[in-house]
N, C-alpha and C positions, 0 to 999 in steps of 0.2 A: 374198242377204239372206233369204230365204226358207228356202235351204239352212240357214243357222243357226238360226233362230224355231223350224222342226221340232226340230232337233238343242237346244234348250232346251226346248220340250216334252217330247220324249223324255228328257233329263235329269229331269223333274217327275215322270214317270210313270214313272221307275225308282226314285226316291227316296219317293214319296207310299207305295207297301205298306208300307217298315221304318216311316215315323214312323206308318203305323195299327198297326200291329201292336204297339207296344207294347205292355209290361207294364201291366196294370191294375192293378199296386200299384204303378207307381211317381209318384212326385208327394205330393201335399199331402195329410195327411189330416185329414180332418174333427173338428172337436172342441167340445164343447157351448159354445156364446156365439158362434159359429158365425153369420154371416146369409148365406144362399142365395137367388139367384131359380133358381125351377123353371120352366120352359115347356115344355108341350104343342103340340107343333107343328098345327096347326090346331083345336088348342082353346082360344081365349084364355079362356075363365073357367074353368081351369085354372092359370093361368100368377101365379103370385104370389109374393111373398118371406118365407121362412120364418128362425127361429132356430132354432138346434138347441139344444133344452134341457138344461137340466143333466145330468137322466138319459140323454144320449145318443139321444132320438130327436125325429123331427118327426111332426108331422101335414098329411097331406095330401088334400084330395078325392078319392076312390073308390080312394084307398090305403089309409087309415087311419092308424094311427102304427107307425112304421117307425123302427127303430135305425140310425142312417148315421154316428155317431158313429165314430172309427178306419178310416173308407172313404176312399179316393178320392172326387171330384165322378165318376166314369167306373162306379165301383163305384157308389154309390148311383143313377147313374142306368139302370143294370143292374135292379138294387131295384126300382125304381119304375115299369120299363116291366114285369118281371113282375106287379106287383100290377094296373098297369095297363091289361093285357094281356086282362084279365078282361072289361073295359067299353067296349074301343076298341080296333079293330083296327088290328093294326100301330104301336103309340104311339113317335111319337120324341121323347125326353124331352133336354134339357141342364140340367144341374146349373152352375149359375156362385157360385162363391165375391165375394159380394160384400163381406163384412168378416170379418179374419182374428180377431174378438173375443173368440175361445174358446183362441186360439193363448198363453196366459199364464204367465208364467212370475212367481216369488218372491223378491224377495232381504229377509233379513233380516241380522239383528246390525249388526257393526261394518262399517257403510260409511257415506259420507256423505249418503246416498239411499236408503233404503232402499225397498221400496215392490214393486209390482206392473208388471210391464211386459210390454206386447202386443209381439209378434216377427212382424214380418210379412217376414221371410225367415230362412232357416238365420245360428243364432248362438250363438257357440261362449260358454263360460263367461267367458275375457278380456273375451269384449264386451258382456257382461252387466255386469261389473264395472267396467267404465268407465262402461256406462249410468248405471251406482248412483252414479257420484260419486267409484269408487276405494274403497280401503280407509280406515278412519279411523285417527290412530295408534296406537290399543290395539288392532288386529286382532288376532289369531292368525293369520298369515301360512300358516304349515304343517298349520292342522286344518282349512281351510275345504272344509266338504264340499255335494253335492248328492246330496240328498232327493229320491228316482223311485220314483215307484211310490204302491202304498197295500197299504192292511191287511198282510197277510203274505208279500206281494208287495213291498214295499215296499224300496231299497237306498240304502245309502251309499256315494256316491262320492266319495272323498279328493281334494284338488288344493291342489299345493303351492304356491302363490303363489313361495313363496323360489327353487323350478325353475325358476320363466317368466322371472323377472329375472335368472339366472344364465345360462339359456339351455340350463339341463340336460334339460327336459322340453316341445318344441314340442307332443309329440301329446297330452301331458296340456292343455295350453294351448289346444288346439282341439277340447275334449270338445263335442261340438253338443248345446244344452238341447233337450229337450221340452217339450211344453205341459204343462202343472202342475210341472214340477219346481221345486222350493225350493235353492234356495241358501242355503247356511247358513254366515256368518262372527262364531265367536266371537271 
């Protein structure tokens, strides 16, 4: 009995360095409307929940305002133990994503729903479009594009509706939205 409990601890402690080590970009990233609790590990008036504003930043106690906008929760709290770093030795900060309310995405034109809708997981255009209600019967089936990006940055992404139901085009059918993207069905 014994003999096993070691040999599953040692299972833990070969496997716990790959999941720290981790990529700090990979996961969730932050985006304005955004709600975070921050803690300060033995600072509790430090510790409170922020939104990430439009412009992409928060503010915080002897940080100041900080842009965490397009960060990981791992990456901003990188951020924030440097700024923090300055007033408190050694600070260990956690970033927790408490509402994904900045995660939003667009649908407009001909669907039966059109409107604004928060995505709190990975979701590809098909399921956006079911969200909406389907298409209505005067869509344009073959011109419905998605709007990414802004100012001159900005692109269109074509998706055939007519391919998803034929069966010609899965990977166009699981384009994954981002946060602001617009769906656009004339």
């Amino acid at each position: 009995m014994v003999k096993h409990i070691f040999l599953g601890f040692l299972v833990v402690l070969l496997v716990m360095p790959t999941m720290a080590t981790a990529d700090e970009g990979d996961g969730y990233t932050l985006n304005p409307g955004d709600q975070l609790q921050i803690s300060v590990w033995r600072e509790d008036t430090l510790n409170q929940s922020v939104v990430v504003l439009p412009d992409g930043n928060i503010t915080f106690p002897l940080a100041g305002r900080l842009k965490v906008a397009d960060l990981t929760s791992l990456q901003a709290e990188k951020k924030l133990i440097s700024k923090l770093s300055k007033f408190i030795s050694d600070p260990v900060v956690t970033v927790q994503v408490l509402a994904v309310g900045g995660n939003r995405v667009y649908v407009i034109g001909k669907v039966n729903q059109p409107g604004t809708y928060t995505l709190d997981a990975p979701t590809n255009i098909t399921q956006v479009l079911a969200l909406a209600g389907g298409l209505d019967r005067f869509a344009e089936e073959d011109e419905i594009r998605i709007l990414r990006g802004y100012g001159e940055n900005a692109v269109y992404i074509p998706f055939d509706y007519n391919d998803l139901l034929s069966g010609k085009n899965g990977v166009g059918a699981t384009i994954l939205l981002q946060a602001g993207d617009v769906v656009i069905v004339p």
